[in-house]
N, C-alpha and C positions, 0 to 999 in steps of 0.2 A: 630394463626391468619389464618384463611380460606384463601386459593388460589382464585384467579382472576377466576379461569377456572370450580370453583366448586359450587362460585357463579353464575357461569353463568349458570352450568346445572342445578342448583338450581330450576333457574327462568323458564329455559326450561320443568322441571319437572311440574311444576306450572302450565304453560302455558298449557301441552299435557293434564295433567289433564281437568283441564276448556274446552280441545277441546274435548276431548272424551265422554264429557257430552255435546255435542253438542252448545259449546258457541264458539265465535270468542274468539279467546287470541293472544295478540302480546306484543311480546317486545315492551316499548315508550319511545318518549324522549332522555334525556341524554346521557344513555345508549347505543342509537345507533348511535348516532353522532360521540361520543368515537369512537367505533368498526371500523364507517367506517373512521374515522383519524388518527388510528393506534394505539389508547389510550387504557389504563386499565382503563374500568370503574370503578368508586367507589361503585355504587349500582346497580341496576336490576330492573326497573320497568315493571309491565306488563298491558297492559290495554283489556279491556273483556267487552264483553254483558253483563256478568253475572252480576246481581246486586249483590250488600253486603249481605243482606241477604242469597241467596245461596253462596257466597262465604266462610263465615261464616260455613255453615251447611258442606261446599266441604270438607273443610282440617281439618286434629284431632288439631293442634293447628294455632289458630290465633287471634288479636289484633282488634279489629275495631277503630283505633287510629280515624280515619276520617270520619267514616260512613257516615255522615251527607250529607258530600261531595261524598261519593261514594269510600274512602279510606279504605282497606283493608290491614292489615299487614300479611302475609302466613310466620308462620316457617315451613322451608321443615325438614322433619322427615327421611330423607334417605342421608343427607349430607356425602358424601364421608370420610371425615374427621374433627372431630369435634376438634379444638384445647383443651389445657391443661383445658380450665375453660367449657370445652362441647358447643362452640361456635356452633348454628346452622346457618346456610346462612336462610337471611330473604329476602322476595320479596314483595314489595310494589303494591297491586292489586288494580288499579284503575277502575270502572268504566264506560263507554264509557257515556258523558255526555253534553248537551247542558246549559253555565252559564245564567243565569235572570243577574240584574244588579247588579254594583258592587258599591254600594253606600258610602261603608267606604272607595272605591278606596285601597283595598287589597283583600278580599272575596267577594263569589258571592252574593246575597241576598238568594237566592234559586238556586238548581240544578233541572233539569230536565232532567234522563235518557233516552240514545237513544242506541238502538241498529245500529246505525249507527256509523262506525268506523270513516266515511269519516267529520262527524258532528262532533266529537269528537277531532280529533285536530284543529279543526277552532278554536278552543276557547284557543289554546296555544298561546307562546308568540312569539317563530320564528320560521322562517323556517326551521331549522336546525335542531330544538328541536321538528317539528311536524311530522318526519320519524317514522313508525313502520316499525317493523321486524319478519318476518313468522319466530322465531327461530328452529321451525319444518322442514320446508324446509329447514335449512343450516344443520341440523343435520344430516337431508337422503341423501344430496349431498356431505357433507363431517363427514363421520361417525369417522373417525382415524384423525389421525395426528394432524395439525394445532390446529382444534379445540379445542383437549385435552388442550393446551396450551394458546389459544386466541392469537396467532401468524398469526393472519388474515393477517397483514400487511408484512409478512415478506415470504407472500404464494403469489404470483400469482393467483393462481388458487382457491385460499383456498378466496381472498378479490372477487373474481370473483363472489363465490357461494353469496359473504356475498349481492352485491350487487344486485345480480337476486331475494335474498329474503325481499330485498327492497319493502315498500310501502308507496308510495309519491304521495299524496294530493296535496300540497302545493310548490312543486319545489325547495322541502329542497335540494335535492340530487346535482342539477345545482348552489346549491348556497354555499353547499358546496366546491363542485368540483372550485368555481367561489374566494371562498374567501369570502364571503359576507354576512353579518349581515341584514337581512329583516323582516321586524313586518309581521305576518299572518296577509290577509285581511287589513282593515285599521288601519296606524298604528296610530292614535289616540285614536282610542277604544282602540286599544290594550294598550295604555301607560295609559291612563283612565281607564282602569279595577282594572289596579295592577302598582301604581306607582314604584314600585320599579325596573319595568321591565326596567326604565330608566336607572337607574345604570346596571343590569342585563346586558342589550344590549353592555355599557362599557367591561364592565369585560371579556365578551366573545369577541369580538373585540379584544383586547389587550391579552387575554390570547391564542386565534388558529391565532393570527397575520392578522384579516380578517380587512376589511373595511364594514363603513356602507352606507349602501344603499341611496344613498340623499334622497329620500321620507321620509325615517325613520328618516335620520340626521334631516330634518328640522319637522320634528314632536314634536321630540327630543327636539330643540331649544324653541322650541312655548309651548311646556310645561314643560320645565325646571324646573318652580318655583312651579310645582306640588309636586315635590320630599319635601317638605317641609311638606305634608301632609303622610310623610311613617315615622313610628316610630325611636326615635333615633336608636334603637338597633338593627334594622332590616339593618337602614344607615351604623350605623359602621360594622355588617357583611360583610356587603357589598364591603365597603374602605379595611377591612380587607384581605376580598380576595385577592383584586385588589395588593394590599401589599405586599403579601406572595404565591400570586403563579409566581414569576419568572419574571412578565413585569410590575412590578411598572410603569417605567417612562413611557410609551404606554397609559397606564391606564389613567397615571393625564393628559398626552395631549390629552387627548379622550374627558377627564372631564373638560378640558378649550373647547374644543374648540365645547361641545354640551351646554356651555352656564350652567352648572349643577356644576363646582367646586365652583362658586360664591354664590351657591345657600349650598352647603353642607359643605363648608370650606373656608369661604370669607379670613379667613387668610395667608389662603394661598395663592389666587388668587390677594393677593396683593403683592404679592413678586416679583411681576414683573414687569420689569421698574427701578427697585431698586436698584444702580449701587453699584457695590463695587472697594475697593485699585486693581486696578491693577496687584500690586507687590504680591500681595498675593493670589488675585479671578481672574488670565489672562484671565480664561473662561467665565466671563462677569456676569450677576444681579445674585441676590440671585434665582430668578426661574429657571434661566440657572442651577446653581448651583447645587440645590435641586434635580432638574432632574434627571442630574448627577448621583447624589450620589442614588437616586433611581434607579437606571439602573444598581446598583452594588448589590439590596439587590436578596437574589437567592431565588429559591422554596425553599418551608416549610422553611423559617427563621422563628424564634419568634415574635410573634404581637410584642412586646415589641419592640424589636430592630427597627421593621420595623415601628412603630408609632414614636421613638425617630429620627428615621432619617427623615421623614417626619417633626418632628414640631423640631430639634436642633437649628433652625437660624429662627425662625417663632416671635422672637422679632426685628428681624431685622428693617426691615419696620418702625416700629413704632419709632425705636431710631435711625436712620440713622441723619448723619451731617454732611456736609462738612467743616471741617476744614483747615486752611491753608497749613497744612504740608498735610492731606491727609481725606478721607473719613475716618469718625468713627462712631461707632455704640456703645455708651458707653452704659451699663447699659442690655446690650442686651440679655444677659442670663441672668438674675433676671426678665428680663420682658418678655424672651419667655418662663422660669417656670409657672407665674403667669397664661400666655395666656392658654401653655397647660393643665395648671391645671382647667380653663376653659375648653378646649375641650371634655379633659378626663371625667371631671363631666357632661358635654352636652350630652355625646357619654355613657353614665353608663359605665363606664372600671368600674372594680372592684378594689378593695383597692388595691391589688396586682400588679395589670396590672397600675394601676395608680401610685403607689410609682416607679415602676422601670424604667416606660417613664419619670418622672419629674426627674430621675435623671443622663439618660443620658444627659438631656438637660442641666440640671443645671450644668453636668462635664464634659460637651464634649471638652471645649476651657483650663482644667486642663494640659493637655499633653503639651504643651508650657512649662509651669511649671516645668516639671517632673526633669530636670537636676538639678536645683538649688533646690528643696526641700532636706529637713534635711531626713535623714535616717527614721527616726519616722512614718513626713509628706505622705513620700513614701509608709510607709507601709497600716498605714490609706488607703490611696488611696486604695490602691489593696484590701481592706476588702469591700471595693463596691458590694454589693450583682450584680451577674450575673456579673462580673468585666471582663468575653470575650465578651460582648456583650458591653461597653465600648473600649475594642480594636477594636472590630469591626466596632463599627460606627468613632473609629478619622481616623482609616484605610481610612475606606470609604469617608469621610471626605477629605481627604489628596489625594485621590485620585480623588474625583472632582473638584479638586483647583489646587494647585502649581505643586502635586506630591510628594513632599518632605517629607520623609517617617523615619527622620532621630528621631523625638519625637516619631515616635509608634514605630521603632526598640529598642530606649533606655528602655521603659518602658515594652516592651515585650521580653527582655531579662532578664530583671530582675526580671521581673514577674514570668517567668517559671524558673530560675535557683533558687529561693527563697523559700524556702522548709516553709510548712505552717507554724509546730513551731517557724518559725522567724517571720510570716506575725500575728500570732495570738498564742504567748505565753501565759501560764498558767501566773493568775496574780501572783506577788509576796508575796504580802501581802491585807490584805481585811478591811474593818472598825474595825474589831475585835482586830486584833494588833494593830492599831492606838489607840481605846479604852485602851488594855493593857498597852500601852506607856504611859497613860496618857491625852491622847486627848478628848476633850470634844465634843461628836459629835454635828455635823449640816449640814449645807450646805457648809462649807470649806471642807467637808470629799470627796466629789466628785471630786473639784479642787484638792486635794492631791492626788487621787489615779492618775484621768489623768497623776499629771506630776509626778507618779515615774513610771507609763506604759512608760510615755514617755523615760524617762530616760532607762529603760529596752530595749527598742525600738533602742537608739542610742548606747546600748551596752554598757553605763555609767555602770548598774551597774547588777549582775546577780543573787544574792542569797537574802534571806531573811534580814539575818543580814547586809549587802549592802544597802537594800531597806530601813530599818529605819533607819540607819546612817545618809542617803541621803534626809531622812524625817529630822532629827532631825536637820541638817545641813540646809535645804533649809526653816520650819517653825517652829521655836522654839518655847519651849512656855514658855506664860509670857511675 
């Protein structure tokens, strides 16, 4: 895997190129928003006069993934170190471009290039995101040290240079430094260009802990029900994120309260209000709740887990009852399977990603259980595909409710002292020796092998000759 600092020279190589043939070239975007908050980019975007076509002709290899739009892929040929599989650092060369209109509200109809840097971020989505960076000028001011490493933040003098080679349009820099989420220019266009930038504005909120801008808030609000015109798949990226990098719960009260959770997960915007026992939920409704247990999932967890914990109690709502002894929610897990299994199919999760969220859902309220199941029972249990990621969410669970941690300690002790040959023994016997015995197969042949696994499971019985005894003893024949 390429280093942070190698992609960065990467992009700087790119950039000096494109300058040296007389084009503007700047670092854009994401990229320098990272740098200046202390972050490790993920990628390196560079944005340029230079149209595609000379971009194209510039470098010995490169992609025109995006031409159309003025997108350039550059592999640099000089990377310091290429990992095991010859990885080279890639740099995304954009452009410098003014967008026509955006009529599917995600792409422009038409671009038209501008050699104007200054024209070119107007048409991003914040201000945050419309900083460029002379990455030439921090390289002459600081040649050694920091930079080698991308240790901006940890330099004084080193975030110094980073910010003198700062260029700000837009008042990214004040809004950073402020905390603050603000649409470039008006933020209606801006949310009418590219609906997604709705979620988008979320995510980044919740994930640099910023607040948004009330102009933008009430943009936001007033086109809420646009988000319904941006692809499922692009929505659930989007939720995904919000999920698995670190401030789930920031996220979903961002997503209540711009008026956009009712709009992209009405299910769950109904969990609020929705009171539960007491003795068991002290911390109040199912959205208190939920919250909660969002505010436990961490960076990079699994979509899976982080989508199971999101919809485990999402049949709540719908079976809630106040009964005389107490609130119940009978039926609540078979009916929040059904819901998510809904979602999942709304949202395209793949087969995969979709078997494993319906089935935290459908085992999460098992751990109650776990003391009185039969030896067998238990082990089943633990053959749950991804079976930590079911400790994790009753964990989590338990700890946005009572506390009471006394079902995940039982079941995760014995989970990890339980050596797999006990959790998942070779069978004993197969339909073949049932045939040999004398058995006529059919569909009894399936219910016998279950219950002599079973029996294997409870330690009744261990060898071969055991196992048909124990046939011969439990369904005779004749």
């Amino acid at each position: 895997m390429l280093a942070q600092s190698e992609k960065f020279e990467a992009a700087v190589r790119t950039a000096r190129t494109l300058r040296d043939a007389g084009y503007e070239a700047y670092l854009a975007g994401g990229c320098v928003r990272d740098l200046l908050l202390g972050h490790e980019p993920k990628d390196y975007d560079v944005a340029t006069s230079a149209t595609p076509d000379v971009v194209l002709g510039m470098f010995a290899r490169t992609f025109a993934v995006g031409a159309h739009f003025g997108v350039v892929l550059v592999q640099d040929e000089e990377t310091c170190a290429a990992d095991a599989e010859g990885e080279k650092a890639v740099t995304e060369v954009a452009t410098f471009r003014s967008d026509g209109a955006y009529s599917d509200g995600r792409r422009p109809d038409e671009v038209k290039y501008t050699r104007s840097a200054e024209e070119d971020v107007q048409r991003r989505d914040f201000t945050i995101n419309g900083l460029l960076l002379d990455a030439l000028r921090v390289a002459e001011i600081q040649q050694a040290g920091p930079l080698a490493s991308l240790r901006f933040a940890e330099d004084d003098s080193a975030m110094e240079a980073l910010r003198l080679a700062v260029i700000d349009h837009v008042g990214g820099l004040a809004d950073l430094d402020a905390g603050i989420i603000r649409a470039i220019g008006q933020p209606e266009r801006r949310f009418e260009e590219d609906q997604l930038r709705l979620l988008r504005a979320v995510r980044f909120a919740a994930r640099f802990g910023f607040e948004i801008e009330p102009a933008t808030m009430a943009a936001m609000r007033r086109l809420a029900a646009k988000v319904q015109g941006v692809s499922r798949e692009r929505v659930r990226d989007e939720l995904t994120r919000m999920l698995t990098e670190g401030h789930a719960r920031r996220a979903f009260e961002l997503l209540d309260e711009t008026d956009l959770l009712v709009q992209v997960l009405p299910e769950i915007s109904e969990m609020k209000g929705v009171a539960q026992p007491k003795q068991f939920h002290p911390e109040g409704d199912v959205w208190i709740h939920t919250r909660m247990l969002l505010e436990q999932l961490q960076p990079g967890c699994e979509l899976t887990l982080a989508w199971g914990a999101l919809l485990h109690d999402v049949g709540k709502p719908s079976t809630f009852r106040e009964a005389p002894d107490r609130i119940r929610f009978d039926g609540h897990v078979q009916v929040g399977v059904a819901m998510a299994a809904d979602i999942c199919r709304r949202f395209r999760f793949s087969n995969d990603e979709t078997r494993q969220i319906l089935a935290l859902v459908e085992n999460h309220m098992r751990f109650a259980d776990a003391q009185r199941m039969k030896a067998s029972t238990l082990k089943r249990f633990f053959r749950l595909e991804n079976f930590e990621q079911h400790l994790a969410l009753h964990r989590m669970d338990c700890m946005a409710a009572s506390g009471n941690l006394d079902h995940w300690n039982f079941v995760r002790e014995r989970y990890e002292a339980m050596p797999e040959e006990a959790v998942r023994p070779a069978p004993l016997i197969t339909g073949r020796e049932l045939i040999a015995a004398g058995y006529t197969p059919g569909a009894q042949f399936k219910q016998m092998l279950n219950a002599v696994e079973d029996a294997q499971l409870e330690g009744a019985i261990a060898t071969v000759d055991e196992a048909m005894a124990w046939v011969r003893s439990q369904f005779p024949m004749g």
